[in-house]
C-alpha positions as CSV (number, residue, x, y, z in Angstrom):
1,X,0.0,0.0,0.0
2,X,1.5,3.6,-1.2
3,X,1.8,6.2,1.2
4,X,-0.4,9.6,0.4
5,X,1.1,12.6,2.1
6,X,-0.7,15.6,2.8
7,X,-0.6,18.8,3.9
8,X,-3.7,18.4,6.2
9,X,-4.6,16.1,8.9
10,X,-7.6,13.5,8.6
11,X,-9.4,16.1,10.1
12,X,-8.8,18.3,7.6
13,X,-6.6,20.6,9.9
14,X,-3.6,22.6,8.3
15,X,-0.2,20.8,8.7
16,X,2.0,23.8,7.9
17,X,2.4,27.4,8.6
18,X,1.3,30.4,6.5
19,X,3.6,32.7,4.9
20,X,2.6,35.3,8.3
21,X,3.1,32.6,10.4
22,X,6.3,31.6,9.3
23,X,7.7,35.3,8.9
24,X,6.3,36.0,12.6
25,X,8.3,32.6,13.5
26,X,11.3,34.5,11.9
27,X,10.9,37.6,13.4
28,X,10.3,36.4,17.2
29,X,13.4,34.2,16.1
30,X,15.4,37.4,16.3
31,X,14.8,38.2,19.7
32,X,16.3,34.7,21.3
33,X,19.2,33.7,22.7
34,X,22.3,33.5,19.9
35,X,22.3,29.8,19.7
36,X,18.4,29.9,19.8
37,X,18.2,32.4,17.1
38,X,21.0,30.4,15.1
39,X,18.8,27.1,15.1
40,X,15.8,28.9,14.4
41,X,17.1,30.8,11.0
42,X,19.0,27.1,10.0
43,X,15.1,25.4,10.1
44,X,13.6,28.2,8.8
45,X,16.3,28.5,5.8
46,X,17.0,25.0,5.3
47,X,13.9,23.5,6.0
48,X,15.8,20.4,7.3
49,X,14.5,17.9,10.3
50,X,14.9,18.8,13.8
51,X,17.3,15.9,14.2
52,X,19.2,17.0,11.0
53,X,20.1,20.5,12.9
54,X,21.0,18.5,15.9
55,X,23.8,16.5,13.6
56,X,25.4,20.0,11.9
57,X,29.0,20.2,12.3
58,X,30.9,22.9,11.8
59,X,33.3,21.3,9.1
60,X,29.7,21.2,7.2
61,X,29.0,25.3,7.1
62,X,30.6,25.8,3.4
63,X,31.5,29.8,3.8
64,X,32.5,29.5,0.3
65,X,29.8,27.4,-1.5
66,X,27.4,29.5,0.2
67,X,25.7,26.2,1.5
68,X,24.8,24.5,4.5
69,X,25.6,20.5,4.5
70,X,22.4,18.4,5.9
71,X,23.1,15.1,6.8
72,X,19.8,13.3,5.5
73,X,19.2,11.3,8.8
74,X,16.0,9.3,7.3
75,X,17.7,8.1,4.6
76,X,19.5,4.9,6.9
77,X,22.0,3.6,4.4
78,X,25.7,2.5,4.9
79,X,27.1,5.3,3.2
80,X,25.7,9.0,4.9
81,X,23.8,11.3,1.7
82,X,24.5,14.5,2.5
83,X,22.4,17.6,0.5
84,X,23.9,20.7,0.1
85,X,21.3,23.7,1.0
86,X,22.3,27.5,-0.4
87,X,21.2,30.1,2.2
88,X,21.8,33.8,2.6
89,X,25.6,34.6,3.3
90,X,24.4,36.9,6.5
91,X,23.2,33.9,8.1
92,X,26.3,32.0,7.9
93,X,28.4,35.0,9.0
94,X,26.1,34.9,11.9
95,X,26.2,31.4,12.2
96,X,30.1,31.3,12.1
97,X,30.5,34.1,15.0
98,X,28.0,32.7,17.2
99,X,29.4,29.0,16.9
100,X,32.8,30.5,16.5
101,X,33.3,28.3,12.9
102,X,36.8,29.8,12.3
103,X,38.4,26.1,13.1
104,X,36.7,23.3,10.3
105,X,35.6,21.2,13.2
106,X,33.4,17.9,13.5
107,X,31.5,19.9,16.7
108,X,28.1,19.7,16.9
109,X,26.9,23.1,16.9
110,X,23.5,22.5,19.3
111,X,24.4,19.4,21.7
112,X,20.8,19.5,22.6
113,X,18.5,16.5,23.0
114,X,15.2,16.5,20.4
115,X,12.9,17.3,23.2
116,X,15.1,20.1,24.8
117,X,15.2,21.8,20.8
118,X,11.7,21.2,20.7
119,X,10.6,23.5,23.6
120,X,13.1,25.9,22.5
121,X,11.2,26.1,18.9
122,X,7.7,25.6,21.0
123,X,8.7,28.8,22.9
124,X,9.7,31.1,19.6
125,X,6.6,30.3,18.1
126,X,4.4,30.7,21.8
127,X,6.3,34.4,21.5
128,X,5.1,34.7,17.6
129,X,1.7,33.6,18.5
130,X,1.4,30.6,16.7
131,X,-0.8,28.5,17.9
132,X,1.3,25.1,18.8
133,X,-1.3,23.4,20.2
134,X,-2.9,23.4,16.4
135,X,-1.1,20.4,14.1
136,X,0.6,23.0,12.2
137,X,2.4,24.6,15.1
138,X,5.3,22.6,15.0
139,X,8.9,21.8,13.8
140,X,7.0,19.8,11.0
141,X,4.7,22.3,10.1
142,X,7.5,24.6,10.0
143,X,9.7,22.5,7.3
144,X,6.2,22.1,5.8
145,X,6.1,26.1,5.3
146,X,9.8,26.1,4.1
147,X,8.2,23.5,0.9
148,X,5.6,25.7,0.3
149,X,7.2,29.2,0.6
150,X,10.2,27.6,-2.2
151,X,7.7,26.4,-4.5
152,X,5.5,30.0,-4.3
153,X,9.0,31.4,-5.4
154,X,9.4,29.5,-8.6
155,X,12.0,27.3,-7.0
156,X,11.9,24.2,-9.4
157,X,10.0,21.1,-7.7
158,X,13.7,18.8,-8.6
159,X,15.4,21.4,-6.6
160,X,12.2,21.5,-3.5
161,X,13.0,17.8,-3.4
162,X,17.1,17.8,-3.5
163,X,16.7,20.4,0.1
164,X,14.3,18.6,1.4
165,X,16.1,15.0,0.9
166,X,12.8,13.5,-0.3
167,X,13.1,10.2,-2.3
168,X,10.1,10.6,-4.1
169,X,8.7,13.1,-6.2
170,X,5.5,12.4,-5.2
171,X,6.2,13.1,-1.6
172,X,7.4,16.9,-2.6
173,X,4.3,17.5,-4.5
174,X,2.3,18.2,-2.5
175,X,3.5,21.8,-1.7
176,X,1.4,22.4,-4.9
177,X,-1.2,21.6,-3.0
178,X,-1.0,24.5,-0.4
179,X,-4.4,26.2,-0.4
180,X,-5.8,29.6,0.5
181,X,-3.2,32.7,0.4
182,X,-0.6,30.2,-0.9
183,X,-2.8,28.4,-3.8
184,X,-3.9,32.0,-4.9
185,X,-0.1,33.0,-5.2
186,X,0.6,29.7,-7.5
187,X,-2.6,30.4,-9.2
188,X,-2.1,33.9,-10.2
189,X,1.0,33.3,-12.0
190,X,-1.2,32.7,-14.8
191,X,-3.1,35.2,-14.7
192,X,-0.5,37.6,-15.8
């Protein structure tokens, strides 16, 4: 039996946030501790896992290439697949100062556990009043927005898949399938 993935719940609920939601995650993002804010802007730009940020090392923040270096953690095979994921250069510099990155380094840059991360991200979005008690207030629904936010920008669905270390196609597609504010702005492109 073939897995369906969606972007609601069986209850029709929203699993992702909308663009405000995820700019207000940004923006309360700001306002945390360095190392808080740092792990916030890497899920927000990357769109990786929770347990993928938990896994960056340093020697994996490419200064040059512009790129952060996710180790795809869901992907168990003997050899590691690593995905390279462009983000803005201010957010490395950031990233570097904070984490001090000067030495190429196999440190993990947040030696927190999953649940401690967790109510870290719960917290940032508590203080951008997203409501996480909703599906879509969570890690999840946050890499959810980061699909959905690339493909309203006219990233290329192959690409959508590479950062997001899907397998399948099918399992990227469905951030056409975003609805409301986001489904108008795929919509209107044709309109012009």
């Amino acid at each position: 039996m073939a897995l369906t993935y969606s972007l609601y719940n069986a209850q029709g609920k929203r699993l992702y946030l909308t663009q405000d939601e995820r700019q207000a995650f940004f923006e309360a993002a700001q306002k945390q501790p360095e190392k808080v804010r740092t792990l916030c802007q890497l899920l927000y730009y990357t769109g990786c896992r929770v347990s993928e940020a938990l896994n960056l090392t340093a020697d994996r923040v490419d200064m040059a290439g512009g790129e952060i270096v996710i180790r795809s953690l869901k992907k168990r095979r003997a050899t590691p697949h690593y995905r390279p994921i462009p983000v803005p250069m201010a957010f490395l510099e950031e990233l570097a100062a904070v984490h001090s990155l000067k030495n190429h380094t196999q440190d993990i840059l947040w030696a927190w556990s999953r649940s401690h991360t967790w109510r870290l991200i719960k917290a940032t979005m508590d203080q951008a009043n997203i409501n996480t008690q909703m599906p879509y207030g969570t890690c999840k629904g946050l890499r959810h927005s980061f699909g959905i936010h690339a493909v309203t920008h006219n990233v290329p669905l192959n690409i959508v898949q590479s950062m997001l270390g899907h397998a399948n196609m099918s399992t990227t597609a469905i951030y056409v399938d975003a609805v409301g504010d986001e489904r108008r702005e795929l919509v209107s492109r044709m309109w012009v």
